[in-house]
FIPATOR-581662 format. One record per residue (C-alpha): residue number from 0; residue in one letter; x, y, z. Coordinates in nm, 3 decimals. Each point is the difference from the previous one (the first is absolute). Layout:
{num->NUM; residu->A; c1->X; c2->Y; c3->Z}
...
END
This chain:
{num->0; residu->X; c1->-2.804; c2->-1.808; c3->-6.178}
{num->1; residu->X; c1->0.273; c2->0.033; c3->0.232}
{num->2; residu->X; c1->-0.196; c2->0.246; c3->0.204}
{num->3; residu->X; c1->-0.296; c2->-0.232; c3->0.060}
{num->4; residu->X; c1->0.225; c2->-0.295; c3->0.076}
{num->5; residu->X; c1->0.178; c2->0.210; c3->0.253}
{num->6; residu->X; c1->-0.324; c2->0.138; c3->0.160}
{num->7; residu->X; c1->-0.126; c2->-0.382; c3->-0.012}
{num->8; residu->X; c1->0.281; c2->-0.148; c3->0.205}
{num->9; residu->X; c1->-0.057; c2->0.330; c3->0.243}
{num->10; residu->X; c1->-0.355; c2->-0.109; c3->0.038}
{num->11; residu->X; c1->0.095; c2->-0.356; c3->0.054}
{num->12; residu->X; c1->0.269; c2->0.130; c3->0.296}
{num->13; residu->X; c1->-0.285; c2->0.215; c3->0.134}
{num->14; residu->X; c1->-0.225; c2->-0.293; c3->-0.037}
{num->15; residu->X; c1->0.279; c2->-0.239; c3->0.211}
{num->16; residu->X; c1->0.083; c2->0.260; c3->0.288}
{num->17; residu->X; c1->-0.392; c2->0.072; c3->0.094}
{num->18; residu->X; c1->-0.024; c2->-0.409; c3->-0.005}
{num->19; residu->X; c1->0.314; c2->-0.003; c3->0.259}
{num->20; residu->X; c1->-0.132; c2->0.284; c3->0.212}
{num->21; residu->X; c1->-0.360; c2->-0.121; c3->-0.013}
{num->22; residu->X; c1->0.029; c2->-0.378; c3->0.062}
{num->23; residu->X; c1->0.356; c2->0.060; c3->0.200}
{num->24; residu->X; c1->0.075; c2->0.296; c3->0.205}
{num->25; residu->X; c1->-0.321; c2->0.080; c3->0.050}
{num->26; residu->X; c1->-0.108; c2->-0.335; c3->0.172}
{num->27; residu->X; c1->0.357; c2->0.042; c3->0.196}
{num->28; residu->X; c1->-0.123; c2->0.389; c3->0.100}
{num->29; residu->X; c1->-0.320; c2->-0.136; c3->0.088}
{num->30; residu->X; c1->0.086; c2->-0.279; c3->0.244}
{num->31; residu->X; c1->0.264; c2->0.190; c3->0.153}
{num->32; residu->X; c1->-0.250; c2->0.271; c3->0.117}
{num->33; residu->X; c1->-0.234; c2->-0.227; c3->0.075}
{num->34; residu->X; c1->0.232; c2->-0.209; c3->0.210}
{num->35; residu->X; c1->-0.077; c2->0.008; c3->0.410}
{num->36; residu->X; c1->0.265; c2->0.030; c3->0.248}
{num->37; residu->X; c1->-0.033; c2->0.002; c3->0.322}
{num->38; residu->X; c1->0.181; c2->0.267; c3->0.215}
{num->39; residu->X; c1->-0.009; c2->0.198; c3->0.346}
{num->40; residu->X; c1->-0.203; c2->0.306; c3->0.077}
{num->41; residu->X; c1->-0.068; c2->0.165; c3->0.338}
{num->42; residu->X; c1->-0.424; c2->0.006; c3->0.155}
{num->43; residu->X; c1->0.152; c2->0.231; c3->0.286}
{num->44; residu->X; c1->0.159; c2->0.332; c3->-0.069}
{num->45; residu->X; c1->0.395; c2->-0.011; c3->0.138}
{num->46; residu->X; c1->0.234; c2->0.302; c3->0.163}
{num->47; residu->X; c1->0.357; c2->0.013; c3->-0.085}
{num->48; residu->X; c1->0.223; c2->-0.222; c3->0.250}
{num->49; residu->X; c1->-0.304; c2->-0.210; c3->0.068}
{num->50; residu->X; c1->0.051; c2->-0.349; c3->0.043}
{num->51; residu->X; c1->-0.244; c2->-0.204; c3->-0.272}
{num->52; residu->X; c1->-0.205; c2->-0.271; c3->0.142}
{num->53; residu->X; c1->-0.224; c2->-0.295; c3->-0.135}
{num->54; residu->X; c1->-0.328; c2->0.209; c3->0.075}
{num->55; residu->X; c1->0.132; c2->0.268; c3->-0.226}
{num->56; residu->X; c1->0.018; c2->-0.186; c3->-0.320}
{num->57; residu->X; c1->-0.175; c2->-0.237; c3->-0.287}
{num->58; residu->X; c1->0.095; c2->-0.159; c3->-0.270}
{num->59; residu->X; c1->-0.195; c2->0.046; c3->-0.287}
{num->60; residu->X; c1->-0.011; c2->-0.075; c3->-0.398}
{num->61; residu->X; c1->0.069; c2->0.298; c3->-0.236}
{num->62; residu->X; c1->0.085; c2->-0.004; c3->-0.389}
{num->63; residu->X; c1->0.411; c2->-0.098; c3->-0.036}
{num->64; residu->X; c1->0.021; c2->0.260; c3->-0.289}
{num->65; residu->X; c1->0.228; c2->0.326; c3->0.053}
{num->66; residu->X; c1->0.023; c2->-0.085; c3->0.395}
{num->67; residu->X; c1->0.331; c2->0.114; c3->0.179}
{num->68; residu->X; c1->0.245; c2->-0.198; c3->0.009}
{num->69; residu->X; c1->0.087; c2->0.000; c3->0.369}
{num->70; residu->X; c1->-0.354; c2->-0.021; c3->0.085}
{num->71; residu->X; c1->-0.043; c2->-0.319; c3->0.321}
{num->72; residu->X; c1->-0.258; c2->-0.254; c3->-0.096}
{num->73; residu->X; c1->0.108; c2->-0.203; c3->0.350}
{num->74; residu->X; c1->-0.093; c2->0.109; c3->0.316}
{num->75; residu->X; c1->0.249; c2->-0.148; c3->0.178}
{num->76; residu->X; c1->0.271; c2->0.247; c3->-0.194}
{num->77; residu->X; c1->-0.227; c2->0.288; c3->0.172}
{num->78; residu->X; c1->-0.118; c2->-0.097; c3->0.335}
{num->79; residu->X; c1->0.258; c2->0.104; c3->0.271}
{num->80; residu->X; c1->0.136; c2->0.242; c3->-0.223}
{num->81; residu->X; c1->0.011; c2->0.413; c3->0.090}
{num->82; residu->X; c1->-0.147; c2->0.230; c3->-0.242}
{num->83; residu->X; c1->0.231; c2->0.269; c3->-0.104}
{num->84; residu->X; c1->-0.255; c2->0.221; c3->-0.145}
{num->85; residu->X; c1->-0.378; c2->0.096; c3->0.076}
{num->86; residu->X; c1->-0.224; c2->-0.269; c3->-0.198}
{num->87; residu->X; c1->-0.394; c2->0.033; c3->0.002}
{num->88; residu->X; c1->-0.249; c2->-0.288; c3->-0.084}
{num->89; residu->X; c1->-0.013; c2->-0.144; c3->-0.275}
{num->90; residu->X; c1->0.415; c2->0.038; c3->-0.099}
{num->91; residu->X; c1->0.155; c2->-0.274; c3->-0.156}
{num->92; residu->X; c1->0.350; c2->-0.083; c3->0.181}
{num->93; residu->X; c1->0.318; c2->0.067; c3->-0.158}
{num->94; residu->X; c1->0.328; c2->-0.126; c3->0.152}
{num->95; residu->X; c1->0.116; c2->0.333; c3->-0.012}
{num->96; residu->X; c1->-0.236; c2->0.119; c3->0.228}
{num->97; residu->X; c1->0.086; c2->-0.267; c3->0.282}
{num->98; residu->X; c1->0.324; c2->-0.015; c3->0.283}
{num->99; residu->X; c1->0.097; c2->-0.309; c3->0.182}
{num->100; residu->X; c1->0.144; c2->0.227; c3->0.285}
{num->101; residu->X; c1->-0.234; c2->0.299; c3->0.186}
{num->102; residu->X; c1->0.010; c2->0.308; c3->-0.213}
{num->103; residu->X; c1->0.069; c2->0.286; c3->0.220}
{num->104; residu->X; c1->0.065; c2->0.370; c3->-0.027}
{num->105; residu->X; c1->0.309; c2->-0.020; c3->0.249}
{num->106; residu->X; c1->0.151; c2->-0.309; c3->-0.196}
{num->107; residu->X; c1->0.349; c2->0.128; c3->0.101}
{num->108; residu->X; c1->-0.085; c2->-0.030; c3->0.361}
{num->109; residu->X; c1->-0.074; c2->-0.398; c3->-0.054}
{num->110; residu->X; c1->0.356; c2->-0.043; c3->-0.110}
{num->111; residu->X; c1->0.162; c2->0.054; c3->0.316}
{num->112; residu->X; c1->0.146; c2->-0.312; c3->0.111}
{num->113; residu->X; c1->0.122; c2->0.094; c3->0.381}
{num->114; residu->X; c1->0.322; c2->0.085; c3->-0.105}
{num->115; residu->X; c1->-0.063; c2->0.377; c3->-0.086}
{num->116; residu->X; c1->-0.277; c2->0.208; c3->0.084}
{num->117; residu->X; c1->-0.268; c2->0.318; c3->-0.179}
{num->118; residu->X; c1->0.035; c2->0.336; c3->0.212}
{num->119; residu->X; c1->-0.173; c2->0.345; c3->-0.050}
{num->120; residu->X; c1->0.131; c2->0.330; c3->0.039}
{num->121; residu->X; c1->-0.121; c2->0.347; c3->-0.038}
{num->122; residu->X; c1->0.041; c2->0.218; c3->-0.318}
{num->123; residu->X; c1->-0.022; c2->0.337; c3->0.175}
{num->124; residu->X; c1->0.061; c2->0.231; c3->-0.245}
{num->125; residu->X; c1->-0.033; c2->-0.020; c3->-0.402}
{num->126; residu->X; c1->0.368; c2->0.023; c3->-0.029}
{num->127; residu->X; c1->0.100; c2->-0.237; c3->0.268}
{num->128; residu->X; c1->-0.231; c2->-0.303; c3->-0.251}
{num->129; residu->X; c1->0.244; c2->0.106; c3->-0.317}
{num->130; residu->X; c1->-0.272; c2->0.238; c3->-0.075}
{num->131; residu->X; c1->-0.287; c2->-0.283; c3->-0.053}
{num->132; residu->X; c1->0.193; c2->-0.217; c3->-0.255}
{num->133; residu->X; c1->0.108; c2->-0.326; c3->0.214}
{num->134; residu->X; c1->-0.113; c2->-0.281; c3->-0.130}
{num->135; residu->X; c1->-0.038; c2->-0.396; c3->0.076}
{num->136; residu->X; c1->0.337; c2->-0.142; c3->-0.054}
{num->137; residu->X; c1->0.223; c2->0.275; c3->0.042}
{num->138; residu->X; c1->0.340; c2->-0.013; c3->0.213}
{num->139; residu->X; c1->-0.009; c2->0.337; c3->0.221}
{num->140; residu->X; c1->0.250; c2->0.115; c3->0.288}
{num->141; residu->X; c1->-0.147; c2->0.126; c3->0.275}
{num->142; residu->X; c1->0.118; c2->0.378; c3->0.152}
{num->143; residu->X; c1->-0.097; c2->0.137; c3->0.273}
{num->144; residu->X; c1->0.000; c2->0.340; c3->0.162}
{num->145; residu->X; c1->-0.045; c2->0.204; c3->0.322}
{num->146; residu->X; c1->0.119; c2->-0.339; c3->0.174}
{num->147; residu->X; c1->-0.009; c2->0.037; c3->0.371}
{num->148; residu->X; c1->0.092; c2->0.224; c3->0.231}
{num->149; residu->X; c1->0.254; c2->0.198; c3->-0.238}
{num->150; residu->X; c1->-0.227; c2->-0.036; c3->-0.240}
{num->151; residu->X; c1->0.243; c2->-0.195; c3->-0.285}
{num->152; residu->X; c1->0.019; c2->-0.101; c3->-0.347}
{num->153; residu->X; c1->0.062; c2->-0.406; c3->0.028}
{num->154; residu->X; c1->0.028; c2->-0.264; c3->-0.282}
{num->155; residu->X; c1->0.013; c2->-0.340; c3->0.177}
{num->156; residu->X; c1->0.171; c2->-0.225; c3->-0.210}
{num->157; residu->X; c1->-0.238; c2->-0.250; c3->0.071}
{num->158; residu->X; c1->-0.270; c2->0.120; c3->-0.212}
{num->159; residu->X; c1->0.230; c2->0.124; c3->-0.271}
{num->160; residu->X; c1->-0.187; c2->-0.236; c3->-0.246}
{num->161; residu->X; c1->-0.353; c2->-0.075; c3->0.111}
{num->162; residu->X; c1->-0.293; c2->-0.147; c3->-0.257}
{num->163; residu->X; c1->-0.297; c2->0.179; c3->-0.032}
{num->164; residu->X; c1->-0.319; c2->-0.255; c3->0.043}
{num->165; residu->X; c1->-0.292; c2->0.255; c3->0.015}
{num->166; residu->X; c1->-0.009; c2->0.380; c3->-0.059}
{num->167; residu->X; c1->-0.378; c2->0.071; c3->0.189}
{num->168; residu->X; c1->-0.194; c2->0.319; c3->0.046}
{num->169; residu->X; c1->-0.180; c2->0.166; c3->0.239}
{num->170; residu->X; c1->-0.300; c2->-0.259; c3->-0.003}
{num->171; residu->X; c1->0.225; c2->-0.297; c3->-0.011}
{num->172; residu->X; c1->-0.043; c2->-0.062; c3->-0.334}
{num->173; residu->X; c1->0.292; c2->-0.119; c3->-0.238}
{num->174; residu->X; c1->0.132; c2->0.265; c3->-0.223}
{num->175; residu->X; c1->0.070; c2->-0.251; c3->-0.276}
{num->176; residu->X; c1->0.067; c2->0.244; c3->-0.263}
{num->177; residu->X; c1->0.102; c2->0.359; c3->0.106}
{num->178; residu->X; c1->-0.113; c2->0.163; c3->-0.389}
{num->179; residu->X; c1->-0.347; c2->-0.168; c3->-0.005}
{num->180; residu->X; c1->-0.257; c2->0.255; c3->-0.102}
{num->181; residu->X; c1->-0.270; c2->-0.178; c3->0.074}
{num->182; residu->X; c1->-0.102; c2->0.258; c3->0.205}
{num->183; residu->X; c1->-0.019; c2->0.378; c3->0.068}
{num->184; residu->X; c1->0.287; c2->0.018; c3->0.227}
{num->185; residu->X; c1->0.259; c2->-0.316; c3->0.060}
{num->186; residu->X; c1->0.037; c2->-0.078; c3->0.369}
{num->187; residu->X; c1->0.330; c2->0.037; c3->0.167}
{num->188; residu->X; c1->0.194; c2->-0.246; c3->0.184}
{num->189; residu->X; c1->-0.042; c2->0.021; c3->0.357}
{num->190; residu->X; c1->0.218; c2->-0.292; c3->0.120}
{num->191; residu->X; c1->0.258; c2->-0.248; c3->-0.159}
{num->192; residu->X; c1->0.002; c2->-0.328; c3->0.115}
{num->193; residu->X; c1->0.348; c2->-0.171; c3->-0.007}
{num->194; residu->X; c1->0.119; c2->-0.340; c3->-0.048}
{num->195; residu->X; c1->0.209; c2->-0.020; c3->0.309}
{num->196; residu->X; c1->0.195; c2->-0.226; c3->0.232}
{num->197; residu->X; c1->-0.015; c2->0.032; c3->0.394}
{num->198; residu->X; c1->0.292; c2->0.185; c3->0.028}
{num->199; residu->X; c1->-0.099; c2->0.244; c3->-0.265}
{num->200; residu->X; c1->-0.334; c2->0.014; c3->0.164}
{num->201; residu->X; c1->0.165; c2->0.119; c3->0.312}
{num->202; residu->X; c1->0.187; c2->0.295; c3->-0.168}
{num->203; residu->X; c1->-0.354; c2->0.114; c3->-0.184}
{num->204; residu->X; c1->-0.204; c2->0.007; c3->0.271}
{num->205; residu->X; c1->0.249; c2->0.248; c3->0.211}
{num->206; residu->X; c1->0.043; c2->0.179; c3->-0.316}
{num->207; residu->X; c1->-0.379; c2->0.078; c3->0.021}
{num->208; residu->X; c1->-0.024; c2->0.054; c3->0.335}
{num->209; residu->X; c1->0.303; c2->0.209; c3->-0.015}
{num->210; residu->X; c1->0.025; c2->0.163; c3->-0.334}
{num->211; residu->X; c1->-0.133; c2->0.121; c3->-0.318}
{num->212; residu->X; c1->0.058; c2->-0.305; c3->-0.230}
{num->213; residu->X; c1->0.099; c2->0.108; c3->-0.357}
{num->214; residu->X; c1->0.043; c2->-0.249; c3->-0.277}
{num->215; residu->X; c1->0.231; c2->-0.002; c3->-0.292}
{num->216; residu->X; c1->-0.050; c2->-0.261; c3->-0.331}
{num->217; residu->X; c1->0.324; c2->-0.200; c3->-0.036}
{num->218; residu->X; c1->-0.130; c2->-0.229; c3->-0.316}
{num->219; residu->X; c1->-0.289; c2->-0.058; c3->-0.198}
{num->220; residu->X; c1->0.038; c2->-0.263; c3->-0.273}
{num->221; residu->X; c1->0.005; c2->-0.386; c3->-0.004}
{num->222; residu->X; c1->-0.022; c2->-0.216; c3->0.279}
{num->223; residu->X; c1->0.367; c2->-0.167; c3->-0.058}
{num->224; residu->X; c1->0.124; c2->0.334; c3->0.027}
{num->225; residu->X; c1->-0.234; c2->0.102; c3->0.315}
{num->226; residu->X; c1->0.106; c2->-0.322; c3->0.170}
{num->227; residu->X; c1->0.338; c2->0.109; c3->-0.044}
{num->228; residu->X; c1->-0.010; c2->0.298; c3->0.202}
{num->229; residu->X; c1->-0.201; c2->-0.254; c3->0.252}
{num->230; residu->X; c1->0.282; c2->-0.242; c3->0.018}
{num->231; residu->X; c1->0.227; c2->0.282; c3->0.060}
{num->232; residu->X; c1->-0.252; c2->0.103; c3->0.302}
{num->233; residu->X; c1->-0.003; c2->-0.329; c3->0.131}
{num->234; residu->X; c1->0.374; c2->-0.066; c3->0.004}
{num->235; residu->X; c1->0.085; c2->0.324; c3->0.234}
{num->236; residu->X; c1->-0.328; c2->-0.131; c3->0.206}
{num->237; residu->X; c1->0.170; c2->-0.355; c3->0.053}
{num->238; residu->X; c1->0.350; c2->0.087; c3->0.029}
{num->239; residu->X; c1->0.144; c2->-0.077; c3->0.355}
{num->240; residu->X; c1->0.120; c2->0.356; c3->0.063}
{num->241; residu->X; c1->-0.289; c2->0.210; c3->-0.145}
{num->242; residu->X; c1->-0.155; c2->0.095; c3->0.319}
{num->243; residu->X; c1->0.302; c2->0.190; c3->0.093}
{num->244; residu->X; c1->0.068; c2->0.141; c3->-0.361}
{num->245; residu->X; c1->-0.087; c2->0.358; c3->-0.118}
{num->246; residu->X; c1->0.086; c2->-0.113; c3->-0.381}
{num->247; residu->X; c1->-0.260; c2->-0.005; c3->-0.244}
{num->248; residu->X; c1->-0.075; c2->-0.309; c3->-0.242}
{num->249; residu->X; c1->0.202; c2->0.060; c3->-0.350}
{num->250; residu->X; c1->-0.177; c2->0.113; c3->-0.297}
{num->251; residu->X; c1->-0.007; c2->-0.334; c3->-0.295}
{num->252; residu->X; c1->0.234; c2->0.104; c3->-0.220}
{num->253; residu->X; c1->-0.101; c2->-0.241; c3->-0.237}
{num->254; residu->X; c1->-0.318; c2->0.177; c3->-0.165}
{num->255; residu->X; c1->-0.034; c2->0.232; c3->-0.257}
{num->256; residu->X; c1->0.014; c2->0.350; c3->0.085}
{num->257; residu->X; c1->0.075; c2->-0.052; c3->0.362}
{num->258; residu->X; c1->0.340; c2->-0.033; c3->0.171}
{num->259; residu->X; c1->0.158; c2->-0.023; c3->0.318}
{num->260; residu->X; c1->0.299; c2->0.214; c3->-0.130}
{num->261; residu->X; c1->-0.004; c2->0.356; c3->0.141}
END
């Protein structure tokens, strides 16, 4: 007796739950795919950095059910807006795909603000480019050897710490990641370009003419710590004397690992 009471009140439970998910969730499953939203999608294929314009887009009415949350349903949140990516006809929008500023390959180079400048020089041998491993962001010295007429070894203090924007090879292509395999053989760097103030400039370009410019990695690591060695740079480069001093900027004492203790 107990048995069939049990298996009654299971039936009735059974009975309840397909009454909630018929008459409830199901009508709630139902409108919500059925629901329209409207959103923006592209009638015009677009390139990567291209600016997005009204004659590139529509807005039409799709089902609101499993869509993206970032997905734009405005146009006015698209047009005027740079695509970061490739997008063909027919692609909804997602903010994520969008860039209020011109995308760019060479963003670094748009940073300058007059103050300091970008300048190449020549990797001319394998081992004078730290063997191929420089990389965006790192704090080199720069060496260089058979220096003029007597042919000399000379470390001008003022590019004891210089930032690395761009480490480029042979076609002028960025060498953003030295171990990428995406290819048979990885290019190697043919120039560095430098982030560099006049003064600095000066000393590099006689070091090319001149020389055979060798670089050495001081730091690779965070940016408070890179800016550190910068600072350091900056303060022999502004000091009233510097001009006439053969001292090198200190070492920061101050982060793990590295000292200026000898």
């Amino acid at each position: 007796m107990n048995i069939i009471k049990n298996r009654t009140v299971l039936g009735l439970i059974c009975i309840v739950l397909s009454f909630i998910i018929c008459f409830g969730l199901t009508p709630l499953f139902n409108n919500a795919v059925q629901s329209q939203v409207e959103i923006v999608r592209l009638v015009k294929d677009v390139g990567q950095g291209e600016i997005i314009t009204a004659d590139m887009v529509t807005t039409i009415k799709v089902g609101g059910y499993n869509l993206p949350n970032d997905v734009l349903k405005r146009q006015e949140n698209v047009v005027g807006r740079y695509s970061m990516y490739d997008m063909k006809t027919g692609d909804y929008i997602l903010s994520g795909k969008l860039s209020d500023t011109p995308f760019t390959a060479f963003a670094y180079l748009h940073e300058l603000d007059g103050t300091r400048e970008a300048m190449s020089v020549t990797i001319k041998s394998l081992a004078a480019g730290l063997s191929g491993k420089l990389e965006a962001g790192d704090v080199i010295s720069i060496i260089a050897t058979d220096f003029g007429d007597f042919r000399q070894t000379v470390a001008p203090p003022e590019l004891r710490y210089v930032k690395v924007l761009a480490v480029t090879d042979g076609r002028g292509n960025d060498v953003n990641n030295v171990n990428d395999s995406g290819g048979d053989e990885n290019p190697l760097p043919a120039t560095i370009t430098l982030l560099v103030v006049p003064r600095q400039a000066a000393v590099l370009a006689e070091l090319e003419s001149r020389g055979r410019i060798h670089c050495t990695l001081v730091y690779r690591g965070t940016a408070e710590n890179r800016d550190m060695f910068l600072d350091i740079q900056d303060e022999f480069l502004n000091a009233p004397d510097s001009d006439e001093s053969d001292e090198n900027p200190e070492t920061p004492d101050d982060i793990e690992g590295v000292s200026g203790d000898e």
